[in-house]
VMD Tcl script that draws the C-alpha trace (Angstrom):
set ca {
  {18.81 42.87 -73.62}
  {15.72 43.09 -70.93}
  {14.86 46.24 -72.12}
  {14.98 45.55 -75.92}
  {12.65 42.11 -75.30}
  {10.50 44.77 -72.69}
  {9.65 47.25 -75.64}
  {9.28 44.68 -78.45}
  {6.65 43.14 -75.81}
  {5.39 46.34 -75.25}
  {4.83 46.92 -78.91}
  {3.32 43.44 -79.77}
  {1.18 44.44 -76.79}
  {0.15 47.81 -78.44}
  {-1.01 46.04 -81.99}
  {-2.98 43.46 -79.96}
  {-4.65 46.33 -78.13}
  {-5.15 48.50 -81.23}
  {-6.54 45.53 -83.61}
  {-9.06 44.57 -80.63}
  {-10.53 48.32 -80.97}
  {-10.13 48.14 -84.60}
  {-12.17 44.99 -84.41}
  {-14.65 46.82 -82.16}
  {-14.08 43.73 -79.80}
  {-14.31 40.86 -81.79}
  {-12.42 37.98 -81.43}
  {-9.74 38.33 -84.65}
  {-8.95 34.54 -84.54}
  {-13.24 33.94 -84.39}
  {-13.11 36.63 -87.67}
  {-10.45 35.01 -89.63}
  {-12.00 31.56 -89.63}
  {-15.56 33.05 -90.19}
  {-17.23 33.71 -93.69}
  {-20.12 34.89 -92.34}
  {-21.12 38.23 -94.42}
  {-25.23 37.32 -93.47}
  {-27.40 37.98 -90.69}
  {-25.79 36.44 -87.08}
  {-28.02 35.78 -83.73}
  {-27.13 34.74 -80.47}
  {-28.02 31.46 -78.85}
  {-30.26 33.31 -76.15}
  {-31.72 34.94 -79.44}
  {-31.91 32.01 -81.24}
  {-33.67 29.93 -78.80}
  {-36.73 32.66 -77.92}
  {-37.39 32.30 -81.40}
  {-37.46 28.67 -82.32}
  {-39.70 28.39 -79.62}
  {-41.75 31.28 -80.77}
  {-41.58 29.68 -84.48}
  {-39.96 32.78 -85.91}
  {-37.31 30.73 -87.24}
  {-36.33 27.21 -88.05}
  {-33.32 26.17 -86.11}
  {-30.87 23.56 -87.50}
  {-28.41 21.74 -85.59}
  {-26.08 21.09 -88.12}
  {-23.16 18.63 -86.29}
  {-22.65 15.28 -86.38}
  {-24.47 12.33 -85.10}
  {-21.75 11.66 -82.66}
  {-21.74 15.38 -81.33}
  {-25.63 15.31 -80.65}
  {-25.05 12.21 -78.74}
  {-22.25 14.01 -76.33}
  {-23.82 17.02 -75.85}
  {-27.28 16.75 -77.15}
  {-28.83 19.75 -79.65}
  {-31.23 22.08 -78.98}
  {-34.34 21.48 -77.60}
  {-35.94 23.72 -80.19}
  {-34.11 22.58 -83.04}
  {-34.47 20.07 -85.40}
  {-30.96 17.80 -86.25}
  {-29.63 17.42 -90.00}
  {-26.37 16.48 -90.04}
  {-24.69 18.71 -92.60}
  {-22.64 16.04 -94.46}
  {-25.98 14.39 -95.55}
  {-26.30 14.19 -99.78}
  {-29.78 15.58 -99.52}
  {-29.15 18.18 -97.19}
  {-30.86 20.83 -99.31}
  {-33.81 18.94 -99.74}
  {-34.14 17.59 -96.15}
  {-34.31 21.55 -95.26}
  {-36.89 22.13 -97.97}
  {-38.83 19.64 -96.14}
  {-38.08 21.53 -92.72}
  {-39.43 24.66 -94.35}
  {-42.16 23.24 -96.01}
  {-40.55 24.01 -99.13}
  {-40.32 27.95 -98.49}
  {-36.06 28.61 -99.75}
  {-37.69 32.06 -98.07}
  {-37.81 30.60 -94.33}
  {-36.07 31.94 -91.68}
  {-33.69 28.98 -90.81}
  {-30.54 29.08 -87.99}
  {-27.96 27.31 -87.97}
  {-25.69 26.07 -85.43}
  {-23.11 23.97 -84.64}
  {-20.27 23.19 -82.23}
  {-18.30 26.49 -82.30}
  {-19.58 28.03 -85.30}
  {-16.92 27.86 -87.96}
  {-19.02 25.13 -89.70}
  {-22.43 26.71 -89.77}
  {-20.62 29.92 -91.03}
  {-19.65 28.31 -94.07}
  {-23.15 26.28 -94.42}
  {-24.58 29.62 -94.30}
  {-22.70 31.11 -97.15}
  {-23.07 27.54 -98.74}
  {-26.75 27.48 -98.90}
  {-27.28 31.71 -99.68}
  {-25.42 30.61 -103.02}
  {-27.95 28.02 -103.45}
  {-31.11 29.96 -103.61}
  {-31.70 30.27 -99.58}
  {-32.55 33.79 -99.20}
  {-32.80 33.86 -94.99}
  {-30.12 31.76 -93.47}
  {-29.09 33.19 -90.03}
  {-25.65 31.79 -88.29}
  {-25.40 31.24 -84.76}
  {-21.52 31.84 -84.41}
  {-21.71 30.92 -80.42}
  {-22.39 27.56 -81.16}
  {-23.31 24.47 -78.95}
  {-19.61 24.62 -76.77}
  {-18.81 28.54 -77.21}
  {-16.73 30.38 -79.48}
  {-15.13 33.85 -79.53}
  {-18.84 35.21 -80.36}
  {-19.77 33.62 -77.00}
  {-20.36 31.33 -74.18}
  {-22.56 28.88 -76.53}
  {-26.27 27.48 -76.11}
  {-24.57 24.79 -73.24}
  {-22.46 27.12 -70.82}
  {-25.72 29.63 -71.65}
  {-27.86 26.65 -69.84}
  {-29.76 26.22 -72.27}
  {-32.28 23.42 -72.81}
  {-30.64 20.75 -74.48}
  {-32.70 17.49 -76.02}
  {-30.44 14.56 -75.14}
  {-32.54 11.19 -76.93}
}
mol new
graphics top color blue
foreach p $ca { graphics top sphere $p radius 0.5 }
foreach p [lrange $ca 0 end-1] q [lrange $ca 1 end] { graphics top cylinder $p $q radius 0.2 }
display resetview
């Protein structure tokens, strides 16, 4: 009986092992929930260039969530739940659906989605930032990164 739970462990082992190569290291939970098929940054990344005003970067979460952990210090907040969401970014951009814009949020399974979401609408740069605020299989996230964080 030890030996037959031993090599089914073993095996379940082996798959593990052989999907994380497949996966070139990804995180296959982090994959499954993601939609993602667009351009991806990482918070380091995605910082350097908000302040360099290479891209627009979007803290997408909740009112709440910027309260607790505050957003990025070079981002702008718009919650994502907002009607006018669209056309509170078009004011962002300065009307350009061409901008460069990031998005982020707490783990990145939401700003995955609002990526996809606004490509089908006519945005033709959206980048995700799948690390998130808190960390994610993509990554430690823009907090445990120590990253500056605007807390007002």
């Amino acid at each position: 009986m030890n030996r037959r739970r031993f090599l089914i462990g073993a095996g379940a082992l082996a798959l593990v092992g052989a999907g994380f190569a497949a996966t070139e290291g990804r995180n296959l939970f982090y994959a499954a929930l993601s939609e993602n098929v667009g351009e991806q940054i990482r918070v380091g990344a995605a910082h350097e260039m908000a302040q360099a005003g290479e891209i627009v970067l979007i803290d997408i979460r909740r009112p709440d969530e910027w309260e607790a952990t505050g957003s990025p210090a070079s981002g702008h907040r718009l919650d994502m739940r907002r009607d006018d969401f669209s056309q509170a970014l078009l004011e962002l951009t300065g009307g350009a659906t061409d901008a460069r814009v990031a998005l982020i949020c707490a783990r990145g399974v939401r700003s995955s989605r609002l990526t996809n979401r606004l490509m089908e609408a006519g945005f033709t740069n959206i980048i995700d930032v799948p690390e998130g605020m808190l960390g994610s299989g993509a990554g430690p996230g823009w907090i445990r990164e120590g990253l500056p964080v605007d807390r007002s």
